[in-house]
LOVO-300322 format. One record per residue (C-alpha): y, z negated, x. Coordinates in steps of 0.2 Angstrom, whole numbers. Layout:
BEGIN
north|up|east
Y|Z|X .
...
//
This chain:
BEGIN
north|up|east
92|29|-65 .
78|35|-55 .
66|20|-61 .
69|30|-78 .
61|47|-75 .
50|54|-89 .
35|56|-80 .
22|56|-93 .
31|74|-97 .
27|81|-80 .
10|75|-78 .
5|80|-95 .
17|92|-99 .
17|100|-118 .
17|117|-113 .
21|125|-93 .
32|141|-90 .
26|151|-74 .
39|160|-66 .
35|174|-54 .
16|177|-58 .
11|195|-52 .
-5|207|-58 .
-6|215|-41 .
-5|198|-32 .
-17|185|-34 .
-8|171|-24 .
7|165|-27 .
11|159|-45 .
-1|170|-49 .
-16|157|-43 .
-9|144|-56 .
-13|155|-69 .
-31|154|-64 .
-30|137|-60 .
-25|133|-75 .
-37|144|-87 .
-51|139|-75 .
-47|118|-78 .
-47|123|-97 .
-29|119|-99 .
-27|116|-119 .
-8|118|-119 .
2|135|-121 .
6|144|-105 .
20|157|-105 .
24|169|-89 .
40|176|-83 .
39|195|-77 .
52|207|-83 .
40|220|-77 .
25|217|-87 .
35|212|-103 .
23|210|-119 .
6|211|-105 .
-7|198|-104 .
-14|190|-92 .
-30|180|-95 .
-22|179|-114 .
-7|173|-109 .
8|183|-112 .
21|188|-103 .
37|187|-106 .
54|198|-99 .
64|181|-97 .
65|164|-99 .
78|164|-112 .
65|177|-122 .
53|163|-122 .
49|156|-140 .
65|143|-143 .
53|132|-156 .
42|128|-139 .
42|113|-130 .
39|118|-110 .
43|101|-100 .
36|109|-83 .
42|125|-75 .
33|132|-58 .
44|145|-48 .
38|156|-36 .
51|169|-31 .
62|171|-17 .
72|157|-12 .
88|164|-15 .
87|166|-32 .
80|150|-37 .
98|141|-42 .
99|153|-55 .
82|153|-61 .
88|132|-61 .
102|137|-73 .
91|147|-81 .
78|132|-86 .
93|121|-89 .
100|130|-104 .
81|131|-111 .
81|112|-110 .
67|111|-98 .
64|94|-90 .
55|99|-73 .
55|113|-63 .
41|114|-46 .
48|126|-35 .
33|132|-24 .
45|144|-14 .
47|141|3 .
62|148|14 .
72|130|13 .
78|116|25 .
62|118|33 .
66|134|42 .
83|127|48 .
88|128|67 .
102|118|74 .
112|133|73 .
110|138|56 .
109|127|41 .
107|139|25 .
93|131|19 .
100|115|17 .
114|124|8 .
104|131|-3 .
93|115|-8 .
110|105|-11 .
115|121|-22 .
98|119|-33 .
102|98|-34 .
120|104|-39 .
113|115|-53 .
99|104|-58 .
109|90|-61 .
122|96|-73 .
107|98|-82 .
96|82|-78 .
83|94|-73 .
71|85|-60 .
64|95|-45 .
45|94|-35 .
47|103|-22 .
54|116|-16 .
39|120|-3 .
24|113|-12 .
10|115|-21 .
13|105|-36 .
3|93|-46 .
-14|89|-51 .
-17|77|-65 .
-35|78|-73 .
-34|71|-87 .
-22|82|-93 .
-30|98|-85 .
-15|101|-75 .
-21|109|-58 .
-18|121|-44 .
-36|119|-37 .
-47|131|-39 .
-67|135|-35 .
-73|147|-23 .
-79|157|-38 .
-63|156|-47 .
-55|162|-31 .
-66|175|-32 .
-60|181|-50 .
-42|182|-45 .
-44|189|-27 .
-59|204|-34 .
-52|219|-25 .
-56|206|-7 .
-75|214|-5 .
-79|204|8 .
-82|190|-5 .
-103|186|-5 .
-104|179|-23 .
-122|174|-19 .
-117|163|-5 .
-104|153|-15 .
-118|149|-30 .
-121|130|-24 .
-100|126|-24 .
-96|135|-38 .
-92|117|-47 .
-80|112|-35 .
-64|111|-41 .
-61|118|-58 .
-66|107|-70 .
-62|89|-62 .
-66|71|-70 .
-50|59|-70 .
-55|46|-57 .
-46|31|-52 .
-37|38|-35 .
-19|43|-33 .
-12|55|-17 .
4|59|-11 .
3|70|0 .
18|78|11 .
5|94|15 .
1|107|-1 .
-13|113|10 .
-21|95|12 .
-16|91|-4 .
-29|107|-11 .
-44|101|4 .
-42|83|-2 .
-44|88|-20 .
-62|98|-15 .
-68|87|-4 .
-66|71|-14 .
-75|81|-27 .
-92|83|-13 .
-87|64|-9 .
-90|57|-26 .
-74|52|-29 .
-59|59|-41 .
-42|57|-44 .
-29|50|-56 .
-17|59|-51 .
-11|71|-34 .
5|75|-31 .
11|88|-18 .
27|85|-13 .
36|98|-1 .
54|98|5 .
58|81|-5 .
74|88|-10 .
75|77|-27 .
59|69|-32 .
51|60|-17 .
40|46|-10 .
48|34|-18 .
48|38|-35 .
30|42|-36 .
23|27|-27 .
35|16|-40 .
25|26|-54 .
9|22|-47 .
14|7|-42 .
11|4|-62 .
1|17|-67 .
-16|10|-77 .
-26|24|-71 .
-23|21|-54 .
-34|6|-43 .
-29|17|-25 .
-15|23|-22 .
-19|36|-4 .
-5|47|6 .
-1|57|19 .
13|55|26 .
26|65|38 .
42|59|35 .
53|46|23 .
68|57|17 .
77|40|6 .
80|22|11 .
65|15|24 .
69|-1|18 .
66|3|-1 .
52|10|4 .
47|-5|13 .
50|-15|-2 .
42|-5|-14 .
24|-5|-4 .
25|-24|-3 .
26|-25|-22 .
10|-13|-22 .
-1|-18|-10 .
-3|-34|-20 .
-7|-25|-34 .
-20|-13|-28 .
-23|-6|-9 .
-12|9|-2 .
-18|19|12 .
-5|28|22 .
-13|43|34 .
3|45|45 .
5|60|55 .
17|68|67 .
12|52|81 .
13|64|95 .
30|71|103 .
23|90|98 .
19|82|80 .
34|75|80 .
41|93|81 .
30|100|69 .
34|88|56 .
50|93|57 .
47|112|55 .
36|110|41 .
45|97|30 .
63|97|38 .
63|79|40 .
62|65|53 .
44|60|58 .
49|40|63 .
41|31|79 .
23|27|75 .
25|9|82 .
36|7|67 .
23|12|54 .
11|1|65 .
22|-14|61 .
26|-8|44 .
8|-9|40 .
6|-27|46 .
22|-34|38 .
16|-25|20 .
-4|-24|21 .
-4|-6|22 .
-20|1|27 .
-14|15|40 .
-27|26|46 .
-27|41|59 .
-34|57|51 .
-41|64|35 .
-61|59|39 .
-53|41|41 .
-43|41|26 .
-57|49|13 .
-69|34|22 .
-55|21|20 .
-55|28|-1 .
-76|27|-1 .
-76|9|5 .
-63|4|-7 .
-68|9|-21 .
-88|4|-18 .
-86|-14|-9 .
-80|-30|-12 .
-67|-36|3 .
-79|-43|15 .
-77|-61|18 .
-79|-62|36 .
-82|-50|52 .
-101|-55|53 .
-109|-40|54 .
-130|-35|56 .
-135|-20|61 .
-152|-9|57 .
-156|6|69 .
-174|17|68 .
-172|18|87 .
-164|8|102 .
-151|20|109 .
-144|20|90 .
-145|2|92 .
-136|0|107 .
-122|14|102 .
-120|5|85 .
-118|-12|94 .
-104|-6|105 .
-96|3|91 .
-95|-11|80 .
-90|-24|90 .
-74|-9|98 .
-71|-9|82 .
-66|-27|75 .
-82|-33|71 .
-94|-46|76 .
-113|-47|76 .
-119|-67|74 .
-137|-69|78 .
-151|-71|66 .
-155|-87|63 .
-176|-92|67 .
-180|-92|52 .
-178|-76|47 .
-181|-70|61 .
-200|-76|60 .
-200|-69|42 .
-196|-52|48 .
-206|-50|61 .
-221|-49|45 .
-213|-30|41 .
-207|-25|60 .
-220|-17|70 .
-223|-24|88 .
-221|-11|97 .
-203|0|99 .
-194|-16|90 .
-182|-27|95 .
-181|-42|81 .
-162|-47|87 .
-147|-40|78 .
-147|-27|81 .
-163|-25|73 .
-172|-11|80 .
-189|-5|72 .
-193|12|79 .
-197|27|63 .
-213|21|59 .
-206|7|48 .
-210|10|30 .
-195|9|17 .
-201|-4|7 .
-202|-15|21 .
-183|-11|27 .
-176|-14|9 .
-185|-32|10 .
-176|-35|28 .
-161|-29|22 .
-162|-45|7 .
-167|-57|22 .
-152|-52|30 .
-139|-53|13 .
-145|-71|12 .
-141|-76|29 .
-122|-86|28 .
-116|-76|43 .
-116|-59|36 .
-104|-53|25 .
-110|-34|31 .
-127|-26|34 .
-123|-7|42 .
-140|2|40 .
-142|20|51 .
-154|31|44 .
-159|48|41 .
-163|52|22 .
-173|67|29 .
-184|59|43 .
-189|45|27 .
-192|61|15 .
-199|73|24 .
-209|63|36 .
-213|45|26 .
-214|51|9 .
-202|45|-1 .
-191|55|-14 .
-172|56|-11 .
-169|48|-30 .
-181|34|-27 .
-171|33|-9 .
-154|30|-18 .
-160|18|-30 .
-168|6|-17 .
-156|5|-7 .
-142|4|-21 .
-151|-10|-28 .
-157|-20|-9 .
-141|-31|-12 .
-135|-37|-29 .
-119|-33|-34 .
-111|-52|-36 .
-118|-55|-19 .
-102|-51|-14 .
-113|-42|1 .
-109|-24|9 .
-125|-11|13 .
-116|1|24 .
-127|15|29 .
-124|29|42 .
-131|44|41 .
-135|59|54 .
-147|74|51 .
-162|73|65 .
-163|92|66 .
-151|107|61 .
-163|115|48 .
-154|120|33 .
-164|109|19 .
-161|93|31 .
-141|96|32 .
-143|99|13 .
-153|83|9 .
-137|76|23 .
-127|82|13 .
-133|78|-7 .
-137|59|-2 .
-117|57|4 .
-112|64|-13 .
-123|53|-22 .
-120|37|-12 .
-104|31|-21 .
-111|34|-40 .
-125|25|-34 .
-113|8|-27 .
-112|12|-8 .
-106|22|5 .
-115|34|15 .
-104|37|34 .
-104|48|46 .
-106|39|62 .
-106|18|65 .
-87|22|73 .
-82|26|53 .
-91|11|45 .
-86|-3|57 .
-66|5|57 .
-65|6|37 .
-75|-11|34 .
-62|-19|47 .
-47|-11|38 .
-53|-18|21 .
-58|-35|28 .
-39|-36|35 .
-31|-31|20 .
-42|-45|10 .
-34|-58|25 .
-18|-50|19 .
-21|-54|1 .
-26|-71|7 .
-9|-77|15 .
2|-68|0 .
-6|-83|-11 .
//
């Protein structure tokens, strides 16, 4: 039964087998080897090389086979990187050890079929024919693997441990890498899953989340699909206490659309699942197929999918890390009422059409608060209508109290705030920490309230793109999102306002 697989075993895996790692080759299997010792992996590690039989290799030893390997271990995962050719007997291999998963991370398979030749198919139906008299289960082939960081199971790596497995690369500047060098070796265990049909997405997702603010349960690159799939990952997460997101990207459904369909209306009940669907152009469509060997689908149908199982779908990889932000920093909105802050009035004006092209509305402000604001809002280059427009000479003290006006105002459920951390620091005065904490505390949290803000550096000096930068990492930890543009707010806060509406009708 495929409900039944042991997946505790692969994302925490009592000891993992390497199969292909190389001492003059730092890519490869060779990179989970530094992956691995990098995350601080606590379990044993054992490598497969006949050729540097009894060697180490960051202290881990090699061994000439994998039938020489230590028969009183327990190794539940496997990762193969050798030529695609010989993976079924490396399969036949593991399956007389009693290993429980292999991840092949080989490519050379379906996805390099032509309609004239076919051996790659053939080969994958060969691994499946070998794995299962063994009840061996296979990721991949064609993938990157897992990350789980809980267990300190990872293919990521930091630039500088990149560094340390790549030395003899001179072009390497260590000096410009000091600021990243915590990117992606050691990762906290978050609360957001990713599936993702793309290893190379999969490893930029895993860093950027990291710059975001945000981590992961669990990431799971999934490759050619040719036994473990889709399907029996989102039915994991479905359930899986660690996970409260469940996030993918998606090329193609190799098993039963309808299942699938089934399976994401029992989920989206439970907790949001945003699909990043790609492959919606005829030349996508093509490339799916050469990357992943499968079929890409028409988009209109994942349009309708979306709508009949409150999927949130989103177009690209800025929208989808926005989409997992607002989740997990906001409440569902309650309605589309939207006020809108600007330091100048073209902001105003391109934020107001952005907003409303993008679902929302902007009700006016009622008199009375209007009067009251008109205290903190100098006369000149103002506007007191929503949006509100107050020039840069607005102190921000006075914009946090504006902001609490508008959070008590019935038709607002969302308060968008454009800014530019810089302009306030540099030229008012203010410290970036006390910047964060007043705007993370200008709405309380039961309020059931959103403060949106959207940031864009005023100049292209390097300390402004850097304090840019800081105040986006350290928005989420601090109970908001900070955006890129108006265009991203509005889209994700319209996304999660109809997935609530979604929720509603389910009741």
């Amino acid at each position: 039964m495929r409900e039944n697989i042991p997946f505790e075993r692969l994302f925490n895996p009592r000891a993992i087998l390497i199969i292909g790692v190389s001492k003059l080759n730092p890519s490869g299997a060779t990179q989970y080897v530094y992956a691995l010792k990098a995350a601080q992996f606590p379990k044993p590690i054992y490598l497969v090389n006949p050729k540097y039989t009894g060697e180490e290799l960051l202290g881990y030893k090699f061994y000439e086979s994998i039938s020489s390997i230590p028969d009183e271990t327990s190794v539940d995962l496997a990762i193969i990187a050798l030529p695609a050719q010989i993976t079924p007997s490396i399969i036949e291999e593991l399956g007389k050890k009693g290993i429980l998963f292999a991840h092949i991370f080989s490519s050379g398979f379906s996805e390099l079929d032509t309609e004239f030749d076919k051996s790659g198919k053939k080969l994958e139906d060969e691994l499946i024919k070998v794995a299962s008299k063994y009840g061996i289960r296979i990721l991949g082939p064609n993938c990157m693997g897992i990350v789980a960081p809980k267990s300190k199971l990872t293919f990521l790596m930091s630039f500088r441990s990149m560094q340390k497995a790549n030395i003899e690369n001179k072009e390497i500047d260590s000096e410009k890498i000091e600021g990243l060098e915590h990117l992606g070796d050691l990762m906290d265990s978050g609360k957001v899953a990713f599936i993702s049909q793309s290893g190379g997405i999969a490893f930029s997702h895993g860093m950027t989340s990291q710059a975001l603010g945000y981590n992961f349960s669990k990431v799971v690159s999934l490759g050619n699909q040719i036994d473990l799939d889709l399907l029996d990952f989102l039915r994991y997460f479905k359930d899986d206490p660690e996970t409260k997101i469940i996030s993918m990207y998606i090329e193609n459904i190799k098993r039963d659309g309808n299942e699938f369909v089934r399976l994401l209306k029992e989920t989206t009940g439970k907790k949001p699942v945003i699909i990043w669907k790609a492959g919606i152009f005829q030349t996508g469509h093509q490339a799916v197929m050469s990357h992943t060997g499968g079929l890409a689908g028409n988009y209109k149908m994942w349009e309708s999918m979306a709508s009949q199982t409150g999927v949130i779908l989103v177009n690209n990889f800025s929208e989808l890390t926005d989409m997992i932000q607002t989740c997990l920093a906001y409440p569902v909105p309650k309605s589309l009422g939207t006020a809108v802050l600007s330091m100048s009035g073209g902001t105003a004006v391109e934020s107001t059409d952005e907003v409303e092209r993008n679902g929302l509305i902007m009700p006016l402000i009622s008199q009375e608060v209007t009067q009251k604001i008109s205290q903190f809002i100098p006369e000149i280059n103002s506007n007191l209508k929503n949006p509100l427009e107050f020039g840069g000479k607005n102190s921000l003290d006075h914009t946090i109290k504006i902001i609490e006006m508008l959070a008590e105002e019935p038709q607002f459920s969302t308060i968008i705030m454009t800014t530019s951390p810089e302009y306030l620091i540099f030229r008012r005065g203010n410290s970036l920490d006390e910047y964060i904490k007043k705007i993370s505390n200008a709405i309380p949290p039961d309020s059931g309230k959103l403060l949106l803000c959207v940031t864009s550096s005023i100049n292209m000096f390097e300390q402004g793109i850097k304090m840019n930068l800081e105040f986006r990492s350290r928005s989420l930890s601090n109970g908001f999102v900070a955006y890129r543009s108006t265009a991203a707010a509005a889209k994700s806060c319209y996304r999660w306002w109809k997935y609530g509406k979604y929720l509603e009708k389910r009741k």
